[in-house]
C-alpha positions as CSV (number, residue, x, y, z in Angstrom):
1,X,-21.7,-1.8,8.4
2,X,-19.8,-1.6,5.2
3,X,-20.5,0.5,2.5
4,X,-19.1,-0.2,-1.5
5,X,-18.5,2.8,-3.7
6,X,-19.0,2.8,-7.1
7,X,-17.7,4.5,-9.6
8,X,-19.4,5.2,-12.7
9,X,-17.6,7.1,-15.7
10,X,-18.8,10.6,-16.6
11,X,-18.6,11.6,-20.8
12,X,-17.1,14.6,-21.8
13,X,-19.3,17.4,-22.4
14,X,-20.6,17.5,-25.7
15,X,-19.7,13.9,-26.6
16,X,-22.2,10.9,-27.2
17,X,-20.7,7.5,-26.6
18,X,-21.6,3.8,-26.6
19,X,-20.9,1.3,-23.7
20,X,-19.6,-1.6,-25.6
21,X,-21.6,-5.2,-24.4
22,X,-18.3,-6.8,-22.9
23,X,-17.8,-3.3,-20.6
24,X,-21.6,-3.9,-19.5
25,X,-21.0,-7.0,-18.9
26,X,-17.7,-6.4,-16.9
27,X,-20.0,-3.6,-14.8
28,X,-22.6,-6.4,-14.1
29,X,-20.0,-9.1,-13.3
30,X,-18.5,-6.3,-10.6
31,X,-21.9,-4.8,-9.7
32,X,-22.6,-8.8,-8.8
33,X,-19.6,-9.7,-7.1
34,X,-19.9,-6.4,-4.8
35,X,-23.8,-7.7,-3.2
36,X,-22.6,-10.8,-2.8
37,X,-20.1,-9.1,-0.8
38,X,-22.1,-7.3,1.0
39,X,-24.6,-10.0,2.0
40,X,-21.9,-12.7,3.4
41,X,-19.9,-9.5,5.6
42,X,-23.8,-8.7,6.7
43,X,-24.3,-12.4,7.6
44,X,-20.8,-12.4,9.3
45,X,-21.5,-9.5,11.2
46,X,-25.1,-10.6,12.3
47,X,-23.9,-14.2,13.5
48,X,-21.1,-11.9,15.6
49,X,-23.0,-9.6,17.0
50,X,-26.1,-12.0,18.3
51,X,-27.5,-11.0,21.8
52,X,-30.8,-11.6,21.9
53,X,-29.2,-14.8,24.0
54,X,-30.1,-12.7,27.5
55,X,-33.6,-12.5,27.0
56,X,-34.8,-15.2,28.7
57,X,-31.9,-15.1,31.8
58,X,-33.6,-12.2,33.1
59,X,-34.9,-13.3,36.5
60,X,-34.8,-13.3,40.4
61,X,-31.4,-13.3,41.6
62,X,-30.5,-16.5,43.4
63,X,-30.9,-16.9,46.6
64,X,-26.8,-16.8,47.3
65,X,-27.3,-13.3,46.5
66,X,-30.1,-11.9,49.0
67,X,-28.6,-14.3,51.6
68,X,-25.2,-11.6,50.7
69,X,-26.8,-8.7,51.3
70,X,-29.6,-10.0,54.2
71,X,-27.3,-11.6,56.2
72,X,-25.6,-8.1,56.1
73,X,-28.7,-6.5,57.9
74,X,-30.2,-5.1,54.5
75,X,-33.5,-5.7,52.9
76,X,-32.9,-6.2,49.3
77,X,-36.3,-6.7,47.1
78,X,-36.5,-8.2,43.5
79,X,-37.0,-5.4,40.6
80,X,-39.3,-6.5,37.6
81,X,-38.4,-4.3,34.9
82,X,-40.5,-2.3,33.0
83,X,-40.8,-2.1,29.1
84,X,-38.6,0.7,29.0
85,X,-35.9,-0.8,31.1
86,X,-36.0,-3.5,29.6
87,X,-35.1,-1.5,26.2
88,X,-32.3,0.1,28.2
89,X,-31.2,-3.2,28.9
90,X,-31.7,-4.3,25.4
91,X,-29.5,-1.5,23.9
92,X,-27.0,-2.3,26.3
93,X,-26.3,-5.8,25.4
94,X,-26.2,-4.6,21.5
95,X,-23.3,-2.3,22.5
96,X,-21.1,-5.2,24.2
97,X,-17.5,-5.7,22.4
98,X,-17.5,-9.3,20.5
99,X,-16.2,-11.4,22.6
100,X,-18.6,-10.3,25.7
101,X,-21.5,-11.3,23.9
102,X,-19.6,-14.6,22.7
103,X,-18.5,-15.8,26.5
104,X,-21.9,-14.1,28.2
105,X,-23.5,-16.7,25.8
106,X,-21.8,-19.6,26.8
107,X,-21.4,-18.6,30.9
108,X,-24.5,-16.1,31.9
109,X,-26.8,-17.9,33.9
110,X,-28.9,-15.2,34.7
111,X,-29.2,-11.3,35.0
112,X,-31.1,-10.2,38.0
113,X,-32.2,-6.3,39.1
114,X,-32.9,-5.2,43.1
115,X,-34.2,-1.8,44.8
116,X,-32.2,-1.6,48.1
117,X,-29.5,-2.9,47.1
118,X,-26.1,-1.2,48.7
119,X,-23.2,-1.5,46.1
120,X,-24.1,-0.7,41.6
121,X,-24.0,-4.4,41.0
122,X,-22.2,-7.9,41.9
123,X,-21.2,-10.3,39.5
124,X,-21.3,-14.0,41.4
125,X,-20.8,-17.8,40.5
126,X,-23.6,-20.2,40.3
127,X,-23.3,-23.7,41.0
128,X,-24.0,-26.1,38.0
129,X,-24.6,-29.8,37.6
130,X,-21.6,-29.7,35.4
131,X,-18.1,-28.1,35.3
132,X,-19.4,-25.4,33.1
133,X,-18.4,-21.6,35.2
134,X,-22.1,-20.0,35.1
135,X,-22.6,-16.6,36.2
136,X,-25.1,-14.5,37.6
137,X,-24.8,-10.4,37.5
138,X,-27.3,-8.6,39.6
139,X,-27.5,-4.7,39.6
140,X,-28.9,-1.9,41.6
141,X,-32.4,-1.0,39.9
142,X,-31.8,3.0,40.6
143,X,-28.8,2.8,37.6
144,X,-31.4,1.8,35.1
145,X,-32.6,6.1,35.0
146,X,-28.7,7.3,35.9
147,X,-26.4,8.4,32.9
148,X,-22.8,7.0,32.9
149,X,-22.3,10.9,33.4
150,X,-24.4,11.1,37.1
151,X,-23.3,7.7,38.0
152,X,-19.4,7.9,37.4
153,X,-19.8,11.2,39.2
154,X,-21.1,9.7,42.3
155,X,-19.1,6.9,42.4
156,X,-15.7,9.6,42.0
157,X,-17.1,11.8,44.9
158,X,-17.4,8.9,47.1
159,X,-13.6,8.7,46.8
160,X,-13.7,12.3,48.7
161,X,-14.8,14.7,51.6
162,X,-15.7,18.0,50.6
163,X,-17.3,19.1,54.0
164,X,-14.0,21.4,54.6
165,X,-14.0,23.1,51.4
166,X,-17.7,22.9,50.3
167,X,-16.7,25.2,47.0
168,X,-14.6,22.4,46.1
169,X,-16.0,19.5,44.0
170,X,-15.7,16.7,41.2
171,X,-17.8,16.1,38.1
172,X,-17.3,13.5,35.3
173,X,-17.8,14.2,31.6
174,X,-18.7,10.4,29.9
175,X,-21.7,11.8,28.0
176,X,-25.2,11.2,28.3
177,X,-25.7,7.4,27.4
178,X,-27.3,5.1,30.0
179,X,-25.5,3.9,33.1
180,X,-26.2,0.4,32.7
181,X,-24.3,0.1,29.3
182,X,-21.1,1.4,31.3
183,X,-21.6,-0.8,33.9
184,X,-22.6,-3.9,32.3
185,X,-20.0,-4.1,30.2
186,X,-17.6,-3.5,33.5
187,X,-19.5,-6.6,35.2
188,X,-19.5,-8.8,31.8
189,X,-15.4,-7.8,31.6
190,X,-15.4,-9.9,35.3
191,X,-17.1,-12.7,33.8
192,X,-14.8,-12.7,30.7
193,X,-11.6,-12.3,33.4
194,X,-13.0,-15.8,35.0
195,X,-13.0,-17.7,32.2
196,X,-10.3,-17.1,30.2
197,X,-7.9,-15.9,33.0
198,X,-7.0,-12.5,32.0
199,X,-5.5,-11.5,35.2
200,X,-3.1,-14.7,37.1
201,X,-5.4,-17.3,39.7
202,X,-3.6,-16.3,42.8
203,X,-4.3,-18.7,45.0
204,X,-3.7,-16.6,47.8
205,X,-4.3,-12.4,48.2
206,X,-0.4,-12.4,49.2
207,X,0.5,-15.0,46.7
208,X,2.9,-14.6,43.8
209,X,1.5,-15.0,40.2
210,X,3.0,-15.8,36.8
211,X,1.8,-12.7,35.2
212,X,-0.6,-11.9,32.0
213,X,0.1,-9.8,29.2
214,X,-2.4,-7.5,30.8
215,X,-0.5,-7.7,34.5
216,X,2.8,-7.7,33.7
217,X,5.0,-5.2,34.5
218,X,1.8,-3.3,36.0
219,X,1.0,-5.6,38.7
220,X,3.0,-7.4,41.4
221,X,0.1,-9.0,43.6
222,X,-3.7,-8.9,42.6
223,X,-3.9,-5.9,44.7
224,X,-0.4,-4.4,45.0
225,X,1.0,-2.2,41.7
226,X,4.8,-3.2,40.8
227,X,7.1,-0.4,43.1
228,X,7.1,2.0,39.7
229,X,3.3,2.5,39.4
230,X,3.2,2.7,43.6
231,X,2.6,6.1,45.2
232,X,2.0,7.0,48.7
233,X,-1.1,9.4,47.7
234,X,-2.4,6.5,45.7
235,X,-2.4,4.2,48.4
236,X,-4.2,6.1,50.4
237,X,-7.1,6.7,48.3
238,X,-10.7,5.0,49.0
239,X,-10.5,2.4,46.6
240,X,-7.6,0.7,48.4
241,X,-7.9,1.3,52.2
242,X,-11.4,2.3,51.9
243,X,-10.5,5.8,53.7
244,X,-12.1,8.9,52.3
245,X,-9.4,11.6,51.8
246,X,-10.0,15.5,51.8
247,X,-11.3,17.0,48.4
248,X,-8.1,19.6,49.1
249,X,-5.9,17.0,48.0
250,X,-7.9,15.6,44.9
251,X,-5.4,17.4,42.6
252,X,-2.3,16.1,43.9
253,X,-3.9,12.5,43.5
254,X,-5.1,12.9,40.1
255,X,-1.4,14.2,39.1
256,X,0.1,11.3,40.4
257,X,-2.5,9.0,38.5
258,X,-1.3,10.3,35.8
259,X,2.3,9.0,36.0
260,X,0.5,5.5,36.0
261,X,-1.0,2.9,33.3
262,X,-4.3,3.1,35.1
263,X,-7.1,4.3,33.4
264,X,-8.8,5.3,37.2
265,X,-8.9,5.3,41.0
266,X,-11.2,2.5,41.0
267,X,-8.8,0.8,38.6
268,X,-6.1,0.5,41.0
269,X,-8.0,-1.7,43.4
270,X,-7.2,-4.6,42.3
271,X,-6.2,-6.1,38.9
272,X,-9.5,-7.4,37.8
273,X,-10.9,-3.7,38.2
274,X,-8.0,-2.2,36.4
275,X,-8.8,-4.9,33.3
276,X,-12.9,-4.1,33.6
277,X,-12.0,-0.3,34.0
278,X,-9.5,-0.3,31.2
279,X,-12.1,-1.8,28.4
280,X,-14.9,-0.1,30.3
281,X,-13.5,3.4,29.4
282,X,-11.5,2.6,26.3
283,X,-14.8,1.1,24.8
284,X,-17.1,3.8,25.6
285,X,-14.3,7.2,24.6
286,X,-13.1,5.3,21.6
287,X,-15.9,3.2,20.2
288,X,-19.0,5.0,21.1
289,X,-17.4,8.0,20.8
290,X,-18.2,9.4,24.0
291,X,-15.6,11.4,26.8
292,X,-14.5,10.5,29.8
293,X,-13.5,13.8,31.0
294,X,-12.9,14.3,35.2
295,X,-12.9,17.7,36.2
296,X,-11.9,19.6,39.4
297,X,-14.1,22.7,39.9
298,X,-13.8,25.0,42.5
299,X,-16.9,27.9,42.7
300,X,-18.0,26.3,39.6
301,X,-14.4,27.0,37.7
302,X,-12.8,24.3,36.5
303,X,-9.2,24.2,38.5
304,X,-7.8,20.7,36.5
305,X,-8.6,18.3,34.2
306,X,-7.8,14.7,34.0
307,X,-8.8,12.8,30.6
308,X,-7.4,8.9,31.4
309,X,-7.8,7.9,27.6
310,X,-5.1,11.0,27.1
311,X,-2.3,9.3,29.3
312,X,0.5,8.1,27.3
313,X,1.2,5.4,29.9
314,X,-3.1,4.2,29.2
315,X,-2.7,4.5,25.5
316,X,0.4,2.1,25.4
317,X,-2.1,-1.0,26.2
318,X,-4.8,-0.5,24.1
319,X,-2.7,-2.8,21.5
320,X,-3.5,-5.7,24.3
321,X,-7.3,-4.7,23.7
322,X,-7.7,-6.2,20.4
323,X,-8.6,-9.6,21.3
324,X,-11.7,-8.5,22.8
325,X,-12.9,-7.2,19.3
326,X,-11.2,-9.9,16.9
């Protein structure tokens, strides 16, 4: 929202004036000029910043999806959403940068909930009768009454194995908003990726790619850093060999992440998850005004401190971030 000053003379103590008809006038002319202003920025914003578009894609995921997940040995069920879920929901849509509500409009084909579901949520592409790239994004019910603070912590911890050192463990500052706005906006950032190609098409996982402005110099293959941003603690991490590592070594890990442009572990699996972590973060620290704060503790102390949003190297491509708010 904008707001317009105005400014309205004072007389000097003691003094009686006029206001000649021409400077009433002038006031009126400006006092006009200003609502009209107002009103057609309002209108702007309000055709921007539509969502209500969603409302009527909530539904069973398809059937591509439980097949996923059955075929897998589990027992996924469909999750009707109550009426405050569904404002959860609601508020997270209203929070989405511009141009995720603009492509969600044009490519969502459905957003679907399940209880028993494995993984937070999977973003998937329906077939059309056209050429048009539709999407469905079905999440895990359970996030719906996590915080972005409980859930980020969960999803960090899986990254480690405390059983050795018990009085060691990780927590994650992002603040008390809902987890679904987090994590929404990470699955909408995939859809965005597949339409507008923000990370190369490789048409193979050991293919060579002309790079994006949002790969280059970061990434050499959709899954491999460029030699700079590779460290051997890195690579060994969860999110890229899928091996647990001891919670001893958690510091050593986080100060090497910090000599890198990625904004987390999860981040480093592949380039689409460094682009959706990257806007994720930056989005919720520097437009909803929330942290994103990682903290080692050890017998409840806190022992280090890793703040992504911080790093120099993370900070250096927010500049590329623009688009999504233009």
């Amino acid at each position: 929202m904008i707001f317009l000053k105005c400014y309205k003379s004072t007389p000097f103590p003691g003094f009686r004036y006029f206001t000649p008809v021409y400077m009433i006038n002038k006031k009126l002319t400006s006092l006009l000029f200003c609502v009209l202003l107002f009103c057609k920025l309002s209108a702007q914003t309000t055709k921007s910043y539509d969502y209500s578009f969603y409302k009527n894609r909530v539904s069973k995921a398809p059937g591509s999806v439980f097949k996923k997940f059955t075929d897998a040995g589990m027992q996924p069920t469909d999750h009707v959403l109550t009426e405050a879920e569904s404002a959860k929901l609601d508020k997270a849509f209203s929070i989405l940068p511009p141009l995720h509500k603009k492509i969600l409009k044009e490519h969502l084909h459905s957003i679907s909930f399940m209880d028993n579901m494995p993984n937070t949520a999977l973003t998937s592409t329906v077939e059309t009768a056209d050429s048009t790239q539709q999407f469905n994004i079905t999440f895990r019910a359970g996030i719906l009454n996590e915080t972005i603070s409980e859930w980020a912590t969960w999803k960090e911890k899986s990254a480690f194995d405390n059983s050795a050192t018990p009085a060691i463990e990780i927590q994650i500052d992002a603040g008390n908003l809902d987890a679904i706005q987090y994590v929404l906006l990470h699955e909408a950032t995939h859809v965005i990726d597949a339409v507008l190609q923000l990370t190369p098409n490789a048409a193979k996982a050991d293919s060579l790619a002309v790079p994006t402005s949002l790969t280059k110099n970061i990434w050499h293959l959709f899954n491999s850093p460029v030699a700079k941003y590779s460290n051997p603690l890195l690579e060994k991490t969860r999110f890229r060999t899928g091996t647990i590592q001891p919670i001893s070594s958690a510091a050593a890990i986080y100060n090497a992440l910090k000599k890198t442009p990625f904004p987390s572990l999860y981040g480093m699996a592949a380039w689409s998850e460094d682009i959706a972590e990257l806007i994720s973060i930056y989005h919720l620290t520097n437009k909803l005004n929330q942290p994103f704060i990682i903290y080692l503790k050890e017998n409840d102390s806190i022992t280090a401190v890793f703040e992504p949003m911080k790093n120099k190297l993370v900070k250096k491509r927010f500049r590329q971030l623009r688009f999504f708010y233009d």
